[in-house]
Structure formats: structure tokens, C-alpha cells
C-alpha positions as CSV (number, residue, x, y, z in Angstrom):
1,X,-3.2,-179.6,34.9
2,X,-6.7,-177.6,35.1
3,X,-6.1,-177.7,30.8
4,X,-6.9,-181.0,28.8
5,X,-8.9,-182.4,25.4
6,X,-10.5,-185.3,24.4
7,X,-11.6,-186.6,21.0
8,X,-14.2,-189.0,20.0
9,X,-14.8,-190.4,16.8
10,X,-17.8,-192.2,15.4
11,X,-19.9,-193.7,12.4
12,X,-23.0,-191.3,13.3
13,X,-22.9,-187.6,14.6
14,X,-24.9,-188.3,18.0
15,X,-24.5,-186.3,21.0
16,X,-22.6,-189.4,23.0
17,X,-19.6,-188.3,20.8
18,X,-19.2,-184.7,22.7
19,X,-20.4,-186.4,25.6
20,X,-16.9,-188.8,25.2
21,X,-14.6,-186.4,24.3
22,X,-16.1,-184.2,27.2
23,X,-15.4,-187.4,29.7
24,X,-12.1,-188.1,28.4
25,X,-10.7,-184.6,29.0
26,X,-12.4,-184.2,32.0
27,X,-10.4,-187.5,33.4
28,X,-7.3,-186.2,31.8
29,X,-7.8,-182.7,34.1
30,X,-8.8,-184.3,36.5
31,X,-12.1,-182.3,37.2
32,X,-15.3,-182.6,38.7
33,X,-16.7,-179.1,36.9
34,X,-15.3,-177.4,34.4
35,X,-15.4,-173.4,34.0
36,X,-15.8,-173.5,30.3
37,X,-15.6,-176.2,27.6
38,X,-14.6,-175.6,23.7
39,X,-16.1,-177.9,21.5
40,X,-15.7,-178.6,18.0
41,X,-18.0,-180.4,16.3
42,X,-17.5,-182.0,12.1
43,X,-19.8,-180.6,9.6
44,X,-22.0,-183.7,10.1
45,X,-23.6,-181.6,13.4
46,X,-24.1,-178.3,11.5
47,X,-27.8,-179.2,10.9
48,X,-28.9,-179.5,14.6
49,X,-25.7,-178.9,17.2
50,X,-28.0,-178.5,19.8
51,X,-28.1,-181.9,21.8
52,X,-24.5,-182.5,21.2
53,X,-24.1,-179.1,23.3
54,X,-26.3,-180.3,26.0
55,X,-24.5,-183.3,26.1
56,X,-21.3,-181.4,26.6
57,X,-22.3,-179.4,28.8
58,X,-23.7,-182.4,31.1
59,X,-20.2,-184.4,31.3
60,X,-18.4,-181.3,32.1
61,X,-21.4,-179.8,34.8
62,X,-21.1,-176.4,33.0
63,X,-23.3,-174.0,30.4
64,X,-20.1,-172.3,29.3
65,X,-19.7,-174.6,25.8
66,X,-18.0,-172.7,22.8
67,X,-16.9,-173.5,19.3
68,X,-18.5,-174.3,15.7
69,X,-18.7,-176.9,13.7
70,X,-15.5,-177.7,10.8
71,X,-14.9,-179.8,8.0
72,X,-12.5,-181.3,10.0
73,X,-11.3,-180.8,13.6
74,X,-7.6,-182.1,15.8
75,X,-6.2,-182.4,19.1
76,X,-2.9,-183.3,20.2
77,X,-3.4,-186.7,20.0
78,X,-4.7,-187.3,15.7
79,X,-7.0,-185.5,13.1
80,X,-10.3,-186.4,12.1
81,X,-11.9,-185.7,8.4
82,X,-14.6,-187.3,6.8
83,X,-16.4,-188.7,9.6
84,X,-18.6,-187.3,12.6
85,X,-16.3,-186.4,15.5
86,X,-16.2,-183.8,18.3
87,X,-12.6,-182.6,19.7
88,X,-13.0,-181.1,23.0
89,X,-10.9,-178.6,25.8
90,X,-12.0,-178.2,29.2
91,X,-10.8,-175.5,31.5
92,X,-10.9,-175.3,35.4
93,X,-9.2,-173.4,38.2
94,X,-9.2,-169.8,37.3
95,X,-8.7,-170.3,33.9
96,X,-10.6,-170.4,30.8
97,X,-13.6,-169.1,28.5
98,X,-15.8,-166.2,28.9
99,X,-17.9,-164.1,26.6
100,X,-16.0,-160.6,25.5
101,X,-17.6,-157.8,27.3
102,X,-16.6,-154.5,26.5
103,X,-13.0,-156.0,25.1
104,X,-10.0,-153.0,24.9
105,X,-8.1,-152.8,21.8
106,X,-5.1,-155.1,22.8
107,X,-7.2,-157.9,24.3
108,X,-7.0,-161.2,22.7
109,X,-10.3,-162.6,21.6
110,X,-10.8,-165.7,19.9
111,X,-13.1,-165.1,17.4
112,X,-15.2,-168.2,15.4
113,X,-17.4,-167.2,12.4
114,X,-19.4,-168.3,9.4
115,X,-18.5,-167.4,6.2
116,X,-21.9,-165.1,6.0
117,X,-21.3,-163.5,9.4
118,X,-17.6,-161.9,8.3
119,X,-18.0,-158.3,8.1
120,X,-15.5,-155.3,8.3
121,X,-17.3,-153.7,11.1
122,X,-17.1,-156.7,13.5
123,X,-13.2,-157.1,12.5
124,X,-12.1,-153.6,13.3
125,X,-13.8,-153.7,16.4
126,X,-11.8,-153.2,19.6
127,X,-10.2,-156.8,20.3
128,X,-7.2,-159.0,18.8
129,X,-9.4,-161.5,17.5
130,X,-7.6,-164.6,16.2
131,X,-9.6,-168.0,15.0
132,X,-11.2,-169.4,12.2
133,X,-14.4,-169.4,9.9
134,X,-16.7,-172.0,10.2
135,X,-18.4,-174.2,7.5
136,X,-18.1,-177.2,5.1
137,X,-15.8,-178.5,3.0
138,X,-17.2,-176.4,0.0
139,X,-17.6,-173.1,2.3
140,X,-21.3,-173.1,1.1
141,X,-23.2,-175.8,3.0
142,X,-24.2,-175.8,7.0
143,X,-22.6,-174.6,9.4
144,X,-23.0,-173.4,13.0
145,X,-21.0,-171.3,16.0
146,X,-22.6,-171.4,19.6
147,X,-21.9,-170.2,22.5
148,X,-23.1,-170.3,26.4
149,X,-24.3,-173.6,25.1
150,X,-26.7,-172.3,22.3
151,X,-26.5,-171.5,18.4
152,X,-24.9,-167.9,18.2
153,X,-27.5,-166.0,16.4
154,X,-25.4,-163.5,14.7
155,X,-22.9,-166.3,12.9
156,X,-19.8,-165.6,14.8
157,X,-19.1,-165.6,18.5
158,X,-15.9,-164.3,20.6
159,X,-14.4,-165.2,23.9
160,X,-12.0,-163.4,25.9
161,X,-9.3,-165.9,27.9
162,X,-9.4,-165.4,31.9
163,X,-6.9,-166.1,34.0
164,X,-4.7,-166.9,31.0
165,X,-1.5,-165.0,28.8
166,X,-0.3,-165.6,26.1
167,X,0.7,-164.7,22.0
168,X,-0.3,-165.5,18.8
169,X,0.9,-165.3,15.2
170,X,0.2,-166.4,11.8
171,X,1.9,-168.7,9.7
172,X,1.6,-168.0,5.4
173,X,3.4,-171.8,4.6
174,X,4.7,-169.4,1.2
175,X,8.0,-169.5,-0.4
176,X,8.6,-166.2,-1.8
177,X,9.1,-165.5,-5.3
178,X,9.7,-162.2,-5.4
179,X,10.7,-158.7,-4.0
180,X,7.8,-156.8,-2.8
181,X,7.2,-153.9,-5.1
182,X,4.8,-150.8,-5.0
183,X,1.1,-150.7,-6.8
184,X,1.7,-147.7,-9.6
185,X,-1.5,-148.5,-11.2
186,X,-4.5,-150.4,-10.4
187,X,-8.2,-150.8,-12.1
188,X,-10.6,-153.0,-9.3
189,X,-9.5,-156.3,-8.9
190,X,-6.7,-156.1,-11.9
191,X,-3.6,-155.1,-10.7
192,X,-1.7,-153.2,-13.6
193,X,1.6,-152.0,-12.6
194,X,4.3,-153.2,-9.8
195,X,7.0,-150.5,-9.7
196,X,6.2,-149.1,-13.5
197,X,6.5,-152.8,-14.5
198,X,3.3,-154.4,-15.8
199,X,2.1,-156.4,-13.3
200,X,1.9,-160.2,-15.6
201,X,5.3,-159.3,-16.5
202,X,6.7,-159.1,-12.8
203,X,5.0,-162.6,-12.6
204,X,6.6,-164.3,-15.2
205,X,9.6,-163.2,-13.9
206,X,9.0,-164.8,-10.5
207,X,7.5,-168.1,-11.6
208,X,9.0,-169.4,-14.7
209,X,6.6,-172.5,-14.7
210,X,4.5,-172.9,-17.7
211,X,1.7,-172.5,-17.7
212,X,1.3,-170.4,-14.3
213,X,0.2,-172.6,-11.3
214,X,-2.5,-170.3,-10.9
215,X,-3.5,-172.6,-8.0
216,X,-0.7,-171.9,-5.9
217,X,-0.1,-168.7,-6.7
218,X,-0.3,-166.1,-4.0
219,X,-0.1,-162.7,-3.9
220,X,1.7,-161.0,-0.9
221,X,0.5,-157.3,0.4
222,X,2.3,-155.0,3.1
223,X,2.8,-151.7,4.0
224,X,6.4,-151.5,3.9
225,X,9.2,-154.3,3.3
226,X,9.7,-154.5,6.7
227,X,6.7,-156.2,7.7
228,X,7.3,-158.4,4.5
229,X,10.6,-159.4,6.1
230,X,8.7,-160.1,9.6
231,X,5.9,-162.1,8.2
232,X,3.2,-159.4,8.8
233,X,1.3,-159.3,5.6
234,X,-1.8,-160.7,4.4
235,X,-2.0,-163.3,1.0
236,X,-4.6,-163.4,-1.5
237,X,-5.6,-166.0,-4.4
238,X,-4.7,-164.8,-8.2
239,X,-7.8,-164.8,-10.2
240,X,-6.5,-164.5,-13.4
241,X,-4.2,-162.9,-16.0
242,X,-4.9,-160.9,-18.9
243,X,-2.2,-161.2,-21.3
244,X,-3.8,-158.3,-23.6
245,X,-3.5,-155.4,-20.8
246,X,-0.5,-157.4,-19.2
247,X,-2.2,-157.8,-15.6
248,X,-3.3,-160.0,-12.8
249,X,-6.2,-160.0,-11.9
250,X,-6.5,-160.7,-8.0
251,X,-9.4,-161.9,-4.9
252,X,-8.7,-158.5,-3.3
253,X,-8.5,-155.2,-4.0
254,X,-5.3,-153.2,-3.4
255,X,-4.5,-149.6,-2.7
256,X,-1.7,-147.8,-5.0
257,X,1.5,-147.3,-3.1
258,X,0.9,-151.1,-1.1
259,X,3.4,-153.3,-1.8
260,X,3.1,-156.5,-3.4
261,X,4.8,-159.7,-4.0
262,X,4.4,-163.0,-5.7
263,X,4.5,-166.5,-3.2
264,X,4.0,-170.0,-4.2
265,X,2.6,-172.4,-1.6
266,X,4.8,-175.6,-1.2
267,X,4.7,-178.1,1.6
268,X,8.2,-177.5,2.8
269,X,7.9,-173.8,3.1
270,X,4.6,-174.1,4.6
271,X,6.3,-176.4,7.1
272,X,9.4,-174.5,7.8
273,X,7.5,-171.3,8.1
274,X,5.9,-173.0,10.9
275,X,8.4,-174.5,13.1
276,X,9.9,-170.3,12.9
277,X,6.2,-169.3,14.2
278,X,6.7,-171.9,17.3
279,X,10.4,-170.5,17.6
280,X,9.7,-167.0,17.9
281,X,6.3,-167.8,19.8
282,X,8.0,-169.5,22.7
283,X,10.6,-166.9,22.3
284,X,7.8,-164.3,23.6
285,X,5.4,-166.2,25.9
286,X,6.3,-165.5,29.4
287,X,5.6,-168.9,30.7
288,X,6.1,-173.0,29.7
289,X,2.7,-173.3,26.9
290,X,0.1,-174.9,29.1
291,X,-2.5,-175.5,25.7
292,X,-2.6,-174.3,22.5
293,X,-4.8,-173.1,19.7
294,X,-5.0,-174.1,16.1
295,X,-7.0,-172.7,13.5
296,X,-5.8,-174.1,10.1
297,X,-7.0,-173.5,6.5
298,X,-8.6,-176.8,5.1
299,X,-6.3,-176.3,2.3
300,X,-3.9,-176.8,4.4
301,X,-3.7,-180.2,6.7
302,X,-4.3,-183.5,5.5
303,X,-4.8,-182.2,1.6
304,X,-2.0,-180.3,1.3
305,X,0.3,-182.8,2.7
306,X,-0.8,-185.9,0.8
307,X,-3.0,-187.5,3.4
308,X,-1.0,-186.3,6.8
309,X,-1.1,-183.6,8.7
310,X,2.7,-182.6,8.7
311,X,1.6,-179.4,10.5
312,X,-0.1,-181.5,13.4
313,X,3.3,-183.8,13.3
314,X,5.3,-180.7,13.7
315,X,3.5,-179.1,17.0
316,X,3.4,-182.6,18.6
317,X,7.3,-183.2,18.2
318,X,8.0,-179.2,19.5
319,X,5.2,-179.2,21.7
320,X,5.0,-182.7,23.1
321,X,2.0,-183.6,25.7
322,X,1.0,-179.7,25.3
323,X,-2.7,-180.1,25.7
324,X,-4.2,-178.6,21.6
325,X,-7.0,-178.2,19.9
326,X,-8.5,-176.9,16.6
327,X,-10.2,-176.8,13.2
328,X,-9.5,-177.0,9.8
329,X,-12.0,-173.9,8.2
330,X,-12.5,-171.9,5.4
331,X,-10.7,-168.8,6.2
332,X,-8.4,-167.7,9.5
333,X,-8.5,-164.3,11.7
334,X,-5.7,-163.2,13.3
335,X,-4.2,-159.8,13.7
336,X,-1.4,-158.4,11.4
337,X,0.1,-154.9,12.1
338,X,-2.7,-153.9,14.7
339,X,-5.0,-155.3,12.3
340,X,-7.6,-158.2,12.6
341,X,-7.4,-159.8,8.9
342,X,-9.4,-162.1,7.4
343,X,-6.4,-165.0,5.7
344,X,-6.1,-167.9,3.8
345,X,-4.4,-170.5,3.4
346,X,-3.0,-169.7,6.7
347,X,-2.4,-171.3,10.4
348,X,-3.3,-169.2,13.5
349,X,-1.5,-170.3,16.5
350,X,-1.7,-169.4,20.1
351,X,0.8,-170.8,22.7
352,X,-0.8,-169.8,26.3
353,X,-0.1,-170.0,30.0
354,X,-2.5,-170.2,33.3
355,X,-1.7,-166.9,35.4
């Protein structure tokens, strides 16, 4: 296989650990030279990646290193939070990494970013990007993306995939709590009325806990129930309520004539949703999944289900020995309706093939 990771897990954040994890793939691919290498680095590197990249880029005899550094970062084989680690994929044969050049609109990209670097401008431009966002735990501290083996100057980085095929979708890990309905009104943030209903009051209706679980609370929003009923909408955080005026307030703005619906995150839902992204994944790559890609929210993982990654658990028993790697960040890309959105909450995953 000309696809493998390695992970390597230590007390200190030194540049021996992407050195090991570099080695270790490199044995399990059996290579001499890899084409391109992605690296993921914990938050303990942020400050000064640099001579963990050099390191990497010595065991695997290439310049081609990619990747940030995470709060947390997986392979196949366990996760690591809380404690300096690098997680590593190497690529040989004619398959791999490269730096986008020009991308056309239906090229897949994989797109890493820092939470300053997100813009609309670099989103809409031609690609499919799909990834993650770079950062801390807190979304506010150090962080770093690199690529060709250096710090990306501009906070994000994107790679187009030679030699390789494959898909990638988006899994919410919502139940839903309501039919979606259509913005009537709408002032900013605060969403007024869902279908000439005050918005609070379609909420209450939907969640019947007391007081709201804010905290879990989603919103849904789509263009038409359709894409509600294939999973192709985007979630956002509830703010607040205003009891007075009836509304919900929301983290992003909607348009009037959207639709919107109200979700709850649970750990089973999150979970089954899931295992239906592998199903209807494998259902459309055109080729056994050589490696995969996993770009999870940190409020997802390890928090979310009590100290173990069910998520992790799940890919390994559908996907066993597949070769995988990721992050755990503070936000996910991936493209919804033609559109490269900015998600939470979320796991991006790509299932892909050597050609």
C-alpha cells in the first residue's frame, strides 16, 4: 500500500515525535521517499512548528509536508488530547499532495485554516474544499497551517489530491426536532417568524425541556426541504431567546424565505448519522477506500462521548485497517449544495482510492 500513518505520542512537543510518526508510516508503506507527507501536529507545536517540519520532512526524504496544528489529532489506530503528539500520512507511487494551482470548480481541495484566516472570498473560490480550522482548545490561542514544509503565511493552505478519487460528505450528529419552516420575518441575528409563527414559540414546541438546552440547541437552514431530507444544510448555535418579542436569537444571519428547523445534538444521533455517511459514501466511491480523512469538531470526539471517541470506534469497525487520519478543530469546511460552508459541530469525511 503506497498509503499509511503513524502516530507518536510524548511528554514534550520535540521534533523526534513527527520524526516517529514519519518513520512508522514510512515502514508501514513500505517507502524509501515519500511524494508528500500530512502532518498534524497538538497545539503544544503552534508556537514554533518549524523543526518538527524539518524533522518530517527528513524521515520521509521529501519537502512536500502539509497540515496544522489541533487541539487534538487521530489515526486509525487511537486519539490523542491533552498531550504533545504528531499523527502523520505519507503518500508514494503516483499518489498524494500537491499545492492547488488554478483548481476548477468541481475539484476537491482540502482546505486547513485558522480561525482568523476564514473569509468568504477564499470559500467561494473555485474548488470543493473540505477540512477543518485550525487552533486551540479555546479557538483563541496559537495556532499554525504550513505547507511545502513552511508556516502558510496567509493562515490557511489547500491541496489538490493527485493521482487519487474519491467523495466526501458531512455528518450534522443532530436529531431533528422539527419540520423545517420558512423565515417570514427576520431583524439581524433574531429570527422573528417561522411560517407566520413566532419563532420562540416554534421552539417550545420542538423541545419541551425546561429550561431550553440552549447548549445543544441547533438551528437547521436549507433551501428547500429536500436538501433537509438529504442532509445538505448547514447548523448554527442559538444565541438566545427573547421572551418579550417571542424570538431566537441565532450565530448566523438568515435570509427570509430560507427554511429553518430546530435539532438537538445527542450522542446516538450523532453516531447513527454517521455510520449513514459511511453507507452512502461507499455507496458512491468507485473503488475499495484506500485512506481516509477526518476532520471533526472538538465538540465532538472524546467530549461529547464521555471520554471516547465513539466516532473513531465507528470508522475502525466499518473501515477496518483503512489507513485515517485527522483533527479535532474549531470549525469544519466542506461543501453543501455546490457550496463550501463553514460548519460546526460537524464531521467531514473523505473515503478515497489511488487511480
Amino acid at each position: 500500500m503506497s498509503v499509511a500513518t503513524g502516530l507518536a505520542i510524548g511528554s514534550q512537543p520535540k521534533p523526534e515525535l513527527a520524526q516517529r510518526a514519519v518513520a512508522e508510516a514510512m515502514d508501514k508503506a513500505g517507502l524509501e521517499v515519500a511524494n508528500s507527507v500530512l502532518l498534524f501536529l497538538t497545539s503544544e507545536f503552534a508556537r514554533d512548528p518549524l523543526p518538527a517540519l524539518k524533522a518530517a520532512g527528513r524521515a520521509a526524504s521529501c519537502v512536500q509536508v502539509i497540515g496544522c496544528s489541533a487541539p487534538g489529532i487521530f489515526t486509525e489506530q487511537d486519539w490523542v488530547v491533552d498531550a504533545p503528539a504528531a499523527a502523520a500520512m505519507v503518500f508514494g507511487g503516483g499518489c498524494g499532495l500537491a499545492p492547488a494551482h488554478a483548481p476548477q470548480p468541481e475539484q476537491l481541495l482540502m482546505a486547513l485554516a485558522a480561525p482568523s484566516a476564514i473569509n468568504i472570498t477564499w470559500l467561494a473560490a473555485p474548488g470543493m474544499r473540505f477540512g477543518g480550522v485550525s487552533g486551540d482548545a479555546t479557538g483563541q490561542g496559537p495556532f499554525s497551517v504550513w505547507q511545502n514544509g513552511r508556516c502558510a503565511t496567509a493562515g490557511h493552505c489547500e491541496a489538490s489530491l493527485h493521482g487519487v478519487a474519491g467523495v466526501v460528505a458531512a455528518a450534522h450528529g443532530v436529531r431533528v426536532l422539527s419540520e423545517p419552516r420558512p423565515v417570514t420575518a427576520v431583524q439581524g441575528h433574531d429570527v422573528m417568524f417561522l411560517g407566520g409563527t413566532p419563532a420562540l414559540e416554534t421552539l417550545q414546541l420542538a423541545c419541551v425541556e425546561d429550561p431550553l438546552p440552549l447548549h445543544r440547541l441547533m438551528a437547521g437552514i436549507a433551501g428547500s426541504a429536500d436538501e433537509v431530507e438529504r442532509g445538505q444544510y448547514r447548523l448554527t448555535t442559538l444565541v438566545g431567546t427573547n421572551d418579550a418579542e417571542r424570538s431566537v436569537t441565532l450565530a448566523q444571519q438568515v435570509e427570509p424565505g430560507q427554511l429553518v428547523f430546530w435539532a438537538l445534538r445527542e450522542t446516538d444521533a450523532a453516531l447513527a448519522d454517521l455510520d449513514a455517511t459511511v453507507t452512502s459514501l461507499l455507496g458512491k466511491v468507485q473503488a475499495t477506500p484506500e485512506f481516509g480523512l477526518l476532520f471533526s469538531c472538538l465538540g465532538r470526539g472524546p467530549y461529547f462521548y464521555s471520554g471516547v471517541d465513539r466516532d473513531l470506534e465507528l470508522l475502525q469497525r466499518r473501515l477496518p485497517g483503512m489507513p485515517l487520519i485527522g483533527f479535532y478543530g474549531n470549525g469544519e469546511i466542506a461543501p453543501i449544495n455546490g457550496v463550501n460552508e463553514l460548519l460546526q459541530y460537524s464531521a467531514v469525511l473523505g473515503l478515497f482510492h489511488c487511480v
